[in-house]
C-alpha distance (Angstrom), angle and dihedral (degrees) to the residues before:
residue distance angle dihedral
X1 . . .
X2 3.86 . .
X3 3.75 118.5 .
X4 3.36 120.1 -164.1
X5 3.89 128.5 -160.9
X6 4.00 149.0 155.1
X7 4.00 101.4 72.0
X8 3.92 114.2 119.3
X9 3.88 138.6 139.4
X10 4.24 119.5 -50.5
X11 3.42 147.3 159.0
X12 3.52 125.4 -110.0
X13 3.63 114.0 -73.3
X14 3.59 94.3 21.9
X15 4.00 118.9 126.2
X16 3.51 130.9 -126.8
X17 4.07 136.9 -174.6
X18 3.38 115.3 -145.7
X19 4.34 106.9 -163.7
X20 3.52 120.4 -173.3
X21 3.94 126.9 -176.6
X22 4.17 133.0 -167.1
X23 3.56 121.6 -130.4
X24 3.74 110.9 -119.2
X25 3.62 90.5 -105.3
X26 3.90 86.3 82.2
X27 3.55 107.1 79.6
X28 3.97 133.2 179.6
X29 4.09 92.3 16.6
X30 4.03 115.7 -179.1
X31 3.64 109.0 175.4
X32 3.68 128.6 34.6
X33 3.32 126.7 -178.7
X34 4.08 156.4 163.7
X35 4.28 119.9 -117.4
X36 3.44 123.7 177.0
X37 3.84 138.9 -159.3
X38 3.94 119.8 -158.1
X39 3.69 119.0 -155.2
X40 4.48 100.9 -76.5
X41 3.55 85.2 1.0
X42 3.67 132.4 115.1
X43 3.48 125.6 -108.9
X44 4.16 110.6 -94.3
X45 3.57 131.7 -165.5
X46 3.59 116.8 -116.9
X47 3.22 114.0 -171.0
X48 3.53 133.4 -45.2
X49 4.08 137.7 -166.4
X50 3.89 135.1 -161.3
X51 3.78 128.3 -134.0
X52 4.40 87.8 -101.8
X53 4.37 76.2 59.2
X54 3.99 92.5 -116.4
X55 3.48 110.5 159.4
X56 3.99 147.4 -140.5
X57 3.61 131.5 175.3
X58 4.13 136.4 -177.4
X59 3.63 110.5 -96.9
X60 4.10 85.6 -119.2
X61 3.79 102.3 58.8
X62 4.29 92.0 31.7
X63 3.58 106.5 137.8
X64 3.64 100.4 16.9
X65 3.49 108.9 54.3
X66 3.94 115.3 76.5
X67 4.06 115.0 -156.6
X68 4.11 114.3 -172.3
X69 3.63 130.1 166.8
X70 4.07 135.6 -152.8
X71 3.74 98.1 -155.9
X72 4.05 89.8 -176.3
X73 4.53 80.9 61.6
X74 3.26 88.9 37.1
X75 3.82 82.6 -130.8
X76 4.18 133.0 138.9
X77 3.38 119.7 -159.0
X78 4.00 132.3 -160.6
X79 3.90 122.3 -157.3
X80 3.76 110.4 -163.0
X81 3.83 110.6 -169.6
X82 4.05 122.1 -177.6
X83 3.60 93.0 21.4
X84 4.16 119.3 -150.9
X85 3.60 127.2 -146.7
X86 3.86 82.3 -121.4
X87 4.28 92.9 69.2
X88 3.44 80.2 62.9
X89 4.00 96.9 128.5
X90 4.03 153.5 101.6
X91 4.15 102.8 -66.9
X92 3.72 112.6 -141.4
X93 3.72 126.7 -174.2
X94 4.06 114.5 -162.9
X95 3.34 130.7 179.0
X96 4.21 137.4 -152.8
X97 3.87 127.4 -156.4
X98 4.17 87.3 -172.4
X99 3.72 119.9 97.9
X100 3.95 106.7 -134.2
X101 3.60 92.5 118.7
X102 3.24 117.3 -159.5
X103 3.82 88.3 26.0
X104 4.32 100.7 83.8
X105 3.61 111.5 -166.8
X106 3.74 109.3 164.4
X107 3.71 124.1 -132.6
X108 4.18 96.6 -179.0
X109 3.41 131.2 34.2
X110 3.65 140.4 -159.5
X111 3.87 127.3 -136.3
X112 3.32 99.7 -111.0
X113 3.93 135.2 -109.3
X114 4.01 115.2 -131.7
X115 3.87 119.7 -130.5
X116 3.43 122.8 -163.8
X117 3.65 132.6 -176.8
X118 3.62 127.3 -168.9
X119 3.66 118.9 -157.9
């Protein structure tokens, strides 16, 4: 139901944009949003974005990362300029039809798209 694409192999401080889209099976989403999971690492939040285009980002990709939405695609995007070998991770875009902005507790998941950085 979300399908996630655009991550790949680069070198450090290379860019990527990751795009994910909903099926139209989703209906009425409010926040969208990016985890990731870093080999024997937890899974982190990102950054995430509601339908109104408010905004929250982790404290370690703040300024950097770049999340934006289409709500008519139902689609979130995330640009990742100057990449780090330390993004190197599993990419997971999530979505949430409830309305406890800025709580993000996602109801559907994507399959994940792997970024890798090589230094």
């Amino acid at each position: 139901q979300l399908q996630a694409s655009g991550g790949g192999l680069v070198q450090a401080g290379g860019s990527l944009r990751l795009s994910c889209a909903a099926s139209g099976s989703i209906f009425l989403i409010n926040v969208m949003g990016w985890y990731r999971q870093a080999p024997g690492k937890q899974r982190e939040l990102v950054a995430a974005i509601t339908r109104g285009g408010s905004t929250n980002y982790a404290d370690s990709v703040k300024g950097r990362f770049t999340i934006s939405r289409d709500n008519a695609k139902n689609s979130v995007y995330l640009q990742i300029p100057a990449l780090k070998p330390e993004d190197t991770a599993v990419y997971y875009c999530a979505a949430d039809t409830s309305v406890n902005w800025p709580t993000f507790a996602p109801e559907y998941w994507g399959q994940g798209t792997q970024v890798t950085v090589s230094s």
